[in-house]
N, C-alpha and C positions, 0 to 999 in steps of 0.2 A: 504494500500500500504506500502511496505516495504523502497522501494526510493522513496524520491521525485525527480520531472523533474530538477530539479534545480543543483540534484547531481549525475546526469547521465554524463557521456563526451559521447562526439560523439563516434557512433561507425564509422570504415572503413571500417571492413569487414564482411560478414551478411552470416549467416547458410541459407541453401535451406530448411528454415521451416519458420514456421509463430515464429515470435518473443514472449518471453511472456512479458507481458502490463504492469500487474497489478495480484498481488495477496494479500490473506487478508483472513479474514472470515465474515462471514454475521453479523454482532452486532444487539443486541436486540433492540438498536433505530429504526431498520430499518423494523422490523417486524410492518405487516396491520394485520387488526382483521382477516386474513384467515390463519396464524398461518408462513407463508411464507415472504420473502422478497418484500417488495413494489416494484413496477414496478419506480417508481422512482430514488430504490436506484442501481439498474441497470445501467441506465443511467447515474449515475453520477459515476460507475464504467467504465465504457464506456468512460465516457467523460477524467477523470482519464487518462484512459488507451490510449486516443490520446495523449494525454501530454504526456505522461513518451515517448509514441511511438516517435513521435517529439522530444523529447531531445534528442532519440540516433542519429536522423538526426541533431541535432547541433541547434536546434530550443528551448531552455530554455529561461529563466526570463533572463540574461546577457545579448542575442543572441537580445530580445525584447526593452531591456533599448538601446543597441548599434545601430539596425539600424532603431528605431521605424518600426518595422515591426510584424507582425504577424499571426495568421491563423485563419478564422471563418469558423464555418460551415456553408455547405449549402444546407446541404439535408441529410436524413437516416431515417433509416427503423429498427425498432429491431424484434425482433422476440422471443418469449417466450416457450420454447423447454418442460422442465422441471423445476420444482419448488426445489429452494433455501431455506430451514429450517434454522431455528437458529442452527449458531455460528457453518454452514457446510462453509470447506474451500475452495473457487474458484482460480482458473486460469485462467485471459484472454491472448487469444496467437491472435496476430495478424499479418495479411497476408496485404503487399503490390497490393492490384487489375489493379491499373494503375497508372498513374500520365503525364502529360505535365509538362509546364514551370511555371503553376500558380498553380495549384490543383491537390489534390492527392484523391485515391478513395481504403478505405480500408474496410477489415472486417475482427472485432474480433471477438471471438469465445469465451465464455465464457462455462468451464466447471468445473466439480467440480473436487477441487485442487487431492483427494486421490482415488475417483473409474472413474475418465476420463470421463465420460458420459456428454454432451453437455445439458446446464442449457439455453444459454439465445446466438443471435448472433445481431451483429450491425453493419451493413452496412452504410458508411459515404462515404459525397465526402466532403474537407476540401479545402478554397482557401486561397494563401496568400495575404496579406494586406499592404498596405502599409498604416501606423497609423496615419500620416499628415493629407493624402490627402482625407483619409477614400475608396481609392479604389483599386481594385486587383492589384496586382506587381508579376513580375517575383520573383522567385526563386533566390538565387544571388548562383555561381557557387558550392560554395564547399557543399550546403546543394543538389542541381540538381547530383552532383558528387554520391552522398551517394545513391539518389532516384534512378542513375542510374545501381548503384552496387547492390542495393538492388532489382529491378525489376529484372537484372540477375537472381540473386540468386533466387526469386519467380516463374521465368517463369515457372519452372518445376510442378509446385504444382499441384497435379489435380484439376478438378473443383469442384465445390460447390456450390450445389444449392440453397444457401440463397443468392448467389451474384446473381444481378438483377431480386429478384423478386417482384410481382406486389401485392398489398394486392388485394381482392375479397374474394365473398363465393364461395366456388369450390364447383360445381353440380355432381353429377352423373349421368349417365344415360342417 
């Protein structure tokens, strides 16, 4: 990653695209003996790439210290498209899917950064916390403000069929 969540400011106003997350290249720490990137280090691109997402909603380490508040996961799906070689460069761009007043439900898209072709996607639904009490809390207005500008901006997007789907073996016939 190029920024960290930390040194992101909020954004106000949000492009009618999926936002990018997180970009980088694949590091040789990350390579399994199939010569590719672990399934692992995906996820923790992924996970990465909520954060940085979250900080342009005003949701950073400061936002964390000030109102002990924060976001856990609680459910996702990834999905393995195409394989990641050593030190190819990625982009994740991610899409607002929904959100209420507690939880938000997104998917990123992870492609490689220079021929655009679709490597890896991760559908999350994230809820926010409140860190005392250890249980869900509303949204406090100005991060709900951003979630609401930014669904605008989304609604346009066509669909996508890695949002809601279900793992199985698919049969033929």
């Amino acid at each position: 990653m190029t920024t960290s969540p930390a040194q992101i400011e909020p954004l106000d106003t949000f492009p009618a695209e999926p936002l990018v997350s997180a970009e980088g290249h694949v590091l040789d720490e990350w390579l399994d003996h199939n010569g590719h990137m672990n399934v692992a280090y995906y996820l923790l691109i992924f996970d990465r790439a909520t954060d940085r997402f979250l900080a342009m909603l005003g949701k950073n380490a400061e936002y964390i210290r000030r109102t002990q508040c924060s976001t856990f996961a609680l459910e996702m799906h990834l999905t393995y498209d195409r394989e990641l070689r050593p030190h190819a460069p990625y982009e994740v761009r991610t899409r607002l899917v929904d959100h209420d007043h507690k939880r938000i439900h997104l998917l990123h898209s992870m492609h490689h950064a220079e021929q655009g072709w679709l490597a890896a996607t991760n559908e999350s639904i994230t809820m926010h916390i409140d860190l005392r009490a250890r249980r869900s809390a509303p949204f406090p207005p100005e991060i709900t403000t951003r979630l609401d500008a930014l669904a605008a901006a989304h609604a346009g997007l066509p669909p996508d069929d890695h949002i809601g789907r279900r793992i199985g073996i698919r049969r033929r016939g």
